[in-house]
N, C-alpha and C positions, 0 to 999 in steps of 0.2 A: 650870406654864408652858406658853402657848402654842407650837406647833413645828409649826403645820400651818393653815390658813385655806381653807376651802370656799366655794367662790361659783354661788349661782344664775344662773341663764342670761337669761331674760326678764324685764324689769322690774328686774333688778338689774345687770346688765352691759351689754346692750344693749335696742335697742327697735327696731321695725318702722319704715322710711323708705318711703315717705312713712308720717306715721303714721296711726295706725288711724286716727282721728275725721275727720280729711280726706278719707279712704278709704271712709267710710260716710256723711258728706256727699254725697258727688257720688253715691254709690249711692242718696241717699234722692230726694236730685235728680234723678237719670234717671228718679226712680218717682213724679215728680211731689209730693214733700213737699219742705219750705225746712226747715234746722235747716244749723245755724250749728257748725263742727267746739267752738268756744267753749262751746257749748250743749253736746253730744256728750263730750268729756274727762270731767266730773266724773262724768257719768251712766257711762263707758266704765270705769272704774277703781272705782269700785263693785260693779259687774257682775263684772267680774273677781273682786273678794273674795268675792262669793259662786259664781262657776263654779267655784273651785278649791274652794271649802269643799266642794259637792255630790260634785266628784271627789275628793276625798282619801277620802270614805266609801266610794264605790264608783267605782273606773277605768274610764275613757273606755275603754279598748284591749279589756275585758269587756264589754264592750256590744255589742249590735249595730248595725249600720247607721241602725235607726229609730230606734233607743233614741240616739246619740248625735243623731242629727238633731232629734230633739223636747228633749235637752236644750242642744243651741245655740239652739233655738228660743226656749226658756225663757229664756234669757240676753239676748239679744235684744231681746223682748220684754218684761223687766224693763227693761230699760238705756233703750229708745227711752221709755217710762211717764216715766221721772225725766228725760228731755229735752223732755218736754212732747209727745209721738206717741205715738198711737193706734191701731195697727194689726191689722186683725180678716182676716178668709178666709182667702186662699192671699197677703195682700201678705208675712206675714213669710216664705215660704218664697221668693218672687221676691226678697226683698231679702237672706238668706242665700244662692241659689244666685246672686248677682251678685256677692255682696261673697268668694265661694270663687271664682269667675273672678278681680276683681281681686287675691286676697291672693298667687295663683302667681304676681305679677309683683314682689311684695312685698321686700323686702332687707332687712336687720338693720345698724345702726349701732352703736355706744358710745356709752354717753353720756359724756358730757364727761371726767367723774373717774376715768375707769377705767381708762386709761394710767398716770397719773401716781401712783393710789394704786398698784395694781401693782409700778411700781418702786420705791417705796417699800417698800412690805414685801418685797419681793427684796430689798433692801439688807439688811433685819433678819436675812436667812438662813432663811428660813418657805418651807416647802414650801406650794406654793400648786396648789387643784383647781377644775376645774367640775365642776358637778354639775348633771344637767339631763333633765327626760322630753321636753326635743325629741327627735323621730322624723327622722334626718337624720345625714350627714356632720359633725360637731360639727367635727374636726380641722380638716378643709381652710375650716371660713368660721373658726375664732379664727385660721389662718395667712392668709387674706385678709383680717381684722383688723388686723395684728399685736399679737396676744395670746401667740403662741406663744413668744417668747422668754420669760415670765414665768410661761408656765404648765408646772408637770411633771407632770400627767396629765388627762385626764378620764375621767367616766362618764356615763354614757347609759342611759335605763329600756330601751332596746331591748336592750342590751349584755347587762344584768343581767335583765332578763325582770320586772320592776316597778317601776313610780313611784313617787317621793316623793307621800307622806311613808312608805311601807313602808320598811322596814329595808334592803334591798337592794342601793341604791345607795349609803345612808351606809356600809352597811358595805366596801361593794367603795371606797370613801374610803379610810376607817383604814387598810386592810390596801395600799391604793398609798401613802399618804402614811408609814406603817409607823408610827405614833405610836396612843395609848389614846384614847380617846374622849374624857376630860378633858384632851389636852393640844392638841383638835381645837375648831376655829371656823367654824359656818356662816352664812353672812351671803346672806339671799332676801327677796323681797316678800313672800312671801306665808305669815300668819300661819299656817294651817292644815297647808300642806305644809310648809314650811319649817324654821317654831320646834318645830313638832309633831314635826315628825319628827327632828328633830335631838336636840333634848332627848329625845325615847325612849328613845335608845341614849345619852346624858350627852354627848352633842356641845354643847359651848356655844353658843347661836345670837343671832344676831345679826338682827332686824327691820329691815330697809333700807326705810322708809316716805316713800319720795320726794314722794307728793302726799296726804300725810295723810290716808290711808283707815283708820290703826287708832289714833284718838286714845286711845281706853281702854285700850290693851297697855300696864300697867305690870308683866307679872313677865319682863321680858327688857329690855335695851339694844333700842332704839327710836332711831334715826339718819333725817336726812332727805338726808344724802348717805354716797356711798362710802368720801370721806377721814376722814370720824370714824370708824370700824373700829377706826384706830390705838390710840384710847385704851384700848382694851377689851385689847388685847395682855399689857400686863405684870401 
């Protein structure tokens, strides 16, 4: 029996306002290229699945300066490829070191379903976590949320000294939420940190695949919103 529900932090609970692809529009636009944020999403969420896959093998926070800089580059420059741009010299690092000026102005929102599934699984009496390698104050933006009535703890890769999908974080879970790995549920975007890493340690996980980036995931529950979690419960 479920007695405990884990939730990833970016792409699963909340998202970046303004969002990213508007935010890299207007960057591509000050550097003299047209691409359309419409254009940008599908190539931007791609990218993603594979920047976390590269990190889950080896941590950004291991890296050095260059080393992460060339592989934001990489990311980058796959993502702008599948929006139809082309970018050679020094234009990808002027359109990284822009788009790192505007992301410091950046805020975090919920998406829609995250209140209200929330209280819902409160009601069932489920200890409820985040779980997340944001590098940051987690507490004070889910209390400028209001998340924090619903949540009774989290963890952070800074906390514990490693990333999902390492054991580290899932396990500083268990032992707050004080339940077995089998009676535990994580629900994240992203297949490689997330289900990987949860299922390592027999955490039940859960694929929250809001804009259908892993249509081939069938050995796990694969959701395109937050409110089906429910069913997976009893």
């Amino acid at each position: 029996m479920i007695r405990a529900v884990f939730f990833d932090w970016f792409g699963t609970l909340a998202q970046y306002h303004p969002p990213r692809e508007q935010l890299l529009s207007q960057v591509l636009e000050e550097l003299g290229l047209n691409v359309s944020p419409d254009d940008i999403r599908p190539a931007l969420v791609v990218a993603d699945r594979e920047f976390y896959e590269e990190n889950a093998a080896a941590s950004w926070q291991d890296m050095t300066g260059e080393e992460r800089t060339n592989m934001f580059i990489r990311q980058q420059q796959r993502m702008l490829a599948r929006a139809g741009v082309q970018v050679s010299g020094d234009m990808p690092y002027k359109i990284l070191a822009r788009t790192r000026e505007l992301y410091a102005g950046l805020k975090f929102v919920l998406f829609d379903d995250v209140l209200d599934t929330m209280k819902a699984l409160k009601k069932r009496d489920l200890t409820l976590g985040l779980l997340t390698n944001l590098n940051r104050d987690i507490n004070s933006l889910c209390r400028e949320l209001g998340m924090e009535p619903y949540l009774d703890f989290t963890v952070t890769s800074a906390e514990v000294g490693a990333e999902k999908p390492h054991p580290p974080v899932f396990l500083a879970a268990l032992e707050h939420a004080s339940v077995t790995a089998e009676q535990a549920l994580h629900v994240g975007d992203q297949y490689s940190v997330d289900v990987v890493g949860a299922r390592n340690l027999g955490i039940n996980p859960v694929l929250l695949d809001r804009d259908d980036v892993y249509p081939e995931v069938n050995d796990c529950p694969r959701i395109r919103t937050l409110g089906e979690v429910t069913a997976y419960l009893d």
